[in-house]
N, C-alpha and C positions, 0 to 999 in steps of 0.2 A: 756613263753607259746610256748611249743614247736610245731613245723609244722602250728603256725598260724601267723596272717601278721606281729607278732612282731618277729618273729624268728628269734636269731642268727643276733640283729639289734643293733648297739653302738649309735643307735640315742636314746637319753631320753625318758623316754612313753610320758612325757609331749607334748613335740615337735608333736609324732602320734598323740593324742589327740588331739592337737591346727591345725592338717592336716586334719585331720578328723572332726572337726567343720566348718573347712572353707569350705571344702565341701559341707557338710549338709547343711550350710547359704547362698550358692551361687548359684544362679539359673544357672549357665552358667557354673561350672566347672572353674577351676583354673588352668592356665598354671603353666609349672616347674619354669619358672625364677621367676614368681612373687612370687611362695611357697618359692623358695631358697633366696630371698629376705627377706621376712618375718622372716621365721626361722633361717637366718641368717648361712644357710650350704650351698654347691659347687649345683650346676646344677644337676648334677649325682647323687646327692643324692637325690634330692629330685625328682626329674625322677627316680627311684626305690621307693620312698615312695608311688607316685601315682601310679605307676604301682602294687605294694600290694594294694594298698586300692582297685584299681580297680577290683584287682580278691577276694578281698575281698566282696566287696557289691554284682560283681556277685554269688557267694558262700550263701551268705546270703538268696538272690531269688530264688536260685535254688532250694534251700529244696523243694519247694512247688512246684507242678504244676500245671496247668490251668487244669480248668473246673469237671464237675462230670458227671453222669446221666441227671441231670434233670439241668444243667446248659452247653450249648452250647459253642462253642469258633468259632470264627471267626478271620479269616486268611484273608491276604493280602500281594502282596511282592509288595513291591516297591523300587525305585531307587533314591541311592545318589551319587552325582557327587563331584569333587575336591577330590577325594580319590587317592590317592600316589599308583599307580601298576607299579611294576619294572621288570614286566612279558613281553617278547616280543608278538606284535600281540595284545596287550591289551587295553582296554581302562579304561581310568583313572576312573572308575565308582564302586561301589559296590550295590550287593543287599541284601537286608532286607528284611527276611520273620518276618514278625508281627502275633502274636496270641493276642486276645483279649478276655476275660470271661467278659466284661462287667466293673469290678471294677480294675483288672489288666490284665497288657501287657504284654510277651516276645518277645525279639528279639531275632532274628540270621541273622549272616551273610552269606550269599554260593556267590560262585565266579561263580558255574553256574549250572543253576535250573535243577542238577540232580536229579533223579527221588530216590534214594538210599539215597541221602544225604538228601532229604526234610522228608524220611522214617523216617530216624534218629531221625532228629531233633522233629519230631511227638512225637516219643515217649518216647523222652528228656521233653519234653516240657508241653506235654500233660495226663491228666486222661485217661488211660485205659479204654474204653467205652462211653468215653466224644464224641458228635455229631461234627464234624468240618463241618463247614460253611465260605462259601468266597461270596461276592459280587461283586468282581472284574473277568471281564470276562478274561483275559490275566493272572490270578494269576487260574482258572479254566483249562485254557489249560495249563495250567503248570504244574498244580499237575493233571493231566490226559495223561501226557508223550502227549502233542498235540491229545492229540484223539486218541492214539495207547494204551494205557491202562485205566484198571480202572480207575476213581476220587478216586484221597485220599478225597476227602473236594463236600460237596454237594453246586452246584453253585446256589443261591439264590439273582437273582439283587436286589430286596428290604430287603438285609440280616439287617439292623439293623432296620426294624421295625417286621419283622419276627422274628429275636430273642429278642423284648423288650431291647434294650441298652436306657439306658440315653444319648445323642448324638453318638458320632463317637471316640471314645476312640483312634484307629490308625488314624486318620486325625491327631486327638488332638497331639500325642504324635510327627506324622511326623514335624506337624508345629512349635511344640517348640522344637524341635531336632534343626532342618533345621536355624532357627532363629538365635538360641547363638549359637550352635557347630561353625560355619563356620566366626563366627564373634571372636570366641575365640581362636580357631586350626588353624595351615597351617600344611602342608607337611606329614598328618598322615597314616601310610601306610595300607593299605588292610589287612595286618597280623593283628597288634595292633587296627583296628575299630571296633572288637566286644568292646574290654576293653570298650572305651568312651562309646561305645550305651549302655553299660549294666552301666554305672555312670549315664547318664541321666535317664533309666528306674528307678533304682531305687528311684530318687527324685520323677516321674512322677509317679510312683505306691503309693505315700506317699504326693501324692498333696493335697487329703483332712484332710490331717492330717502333715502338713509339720514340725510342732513344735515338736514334736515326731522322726524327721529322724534322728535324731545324737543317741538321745537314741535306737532305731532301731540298727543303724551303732554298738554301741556296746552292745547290749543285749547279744551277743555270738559271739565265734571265733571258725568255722570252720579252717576242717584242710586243711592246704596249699601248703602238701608233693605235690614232683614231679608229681605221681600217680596220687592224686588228681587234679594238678591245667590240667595234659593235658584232664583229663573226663571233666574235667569243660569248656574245650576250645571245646571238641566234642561234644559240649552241648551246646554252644552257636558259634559255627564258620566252617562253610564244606571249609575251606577254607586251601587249601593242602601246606602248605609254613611252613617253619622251624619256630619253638618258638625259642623264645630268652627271656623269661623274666628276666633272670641276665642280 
């Protein structure tokens, strides 16, 4: 399968396969040692396996984006801490812009809530003429450059009962992020944290139907050239630091 996450791999399909099960049946994500353990291959190997798969399942999400005309999306950035910055002047932190349609989530990461790179990620993320909506007043003065430009996202403090949500879909997803990631990962750097958030969205977009995510996982194989994997990183990460996926 060429340009997809089996590409140019001397690992067995089987072995991907049994990588990509353990994932779909794992609420928490699987570190490399305990997959290199399992499968019975070196660290580095299987530290490239989940680093395919990761940009794998992101690829798979991306096809689609949030919301339409008559279905709003609601935004929110918030903040995760324990995150590896090897940037001087920094703090060990990243931020997470969340979009919600109600049924699914996207994330992204920005390193800092410019005003160009939240554009981006809009209309990465987002339906062309789909309404955005925030209820966070701080995630407001954000996407309004502090009050020197337009609102990208109209500020609505009661936004999930003004758009009909069934609970809090970005509470939801922050609190089982926040839960396992940090019980499962140390030392993961700011470059590589969109990968993880976009392995947990995916489970967390397939919560009501969690029996179905491995079949999901391979219904199809996006392509996973060069080209593609860095639109796919400008599409989930404003975050200006060299790729390294080999």
């Amino acid at each position: 399968m060429t340009n997809s996450v089996f590409d140019r791999t001397r690992v067995p399909l089987r072995l991907w396969l049994y990588a990509m099960l353990t994932i779909a049946n794992s609420a928490e994500g699987i570190a490399s040692e305990n997959l290199a353990r399992q499968l019975s291959v070196s660290r580095p190997t299987s530290l490239r396996m989940l680093t395919r798969i990761k940009y794998h399942l992101a690829a798979l999400d991306a096809k689609v984006r949030l919301g339409h005309a008559s279905r709003p999306v609601l935004c929110r950035v918030i903040t995760s801490r324990r995150i590896q910055n090897n940037q001087r002047n920094t703090r060990n932190i990243a931020r997470i812009l969340i979009f919600a349609d109600g049924t699914s989530i996207r994330t992204s990461v920005i390193f800092r809530p410019k005003r160009s790179d939240i554009l981006a990620l809009i209309k990465s993320n987002i339906v062309d003429g789909a309404l955005l909506f925030t209820d966070c007043y701080w995630t407001s003065r954000t996407l309004s450059a502090y009050g020197t430009a337009k609102p990208l996202a109209h500020h609505v403090p009661n936004g999930l009962e003004h758009l009909h949500f069934h609970g809090d879909p970005i509470s939801g997803f922050a609190s089982y992020f926040r839960q396992s990631f940090f019980d499962q990962y140390r030392g993961v750097t700011l470059e590589k944290f969109w990968l993880y958030l976009k392995e947990y969205e995916f489970r967390f977009n397939r919560r009501r139907t969690s029996s179905a995510t491995f079949w999901d996982m391979i219904s199809e194989f996006p392509d996973l050239a060069d080209r593609d994997r860095r639109q796919l990183k400008d599409s989930c990460s404003r975050v200006n630091l060299r790729d390294d996926l080999n």
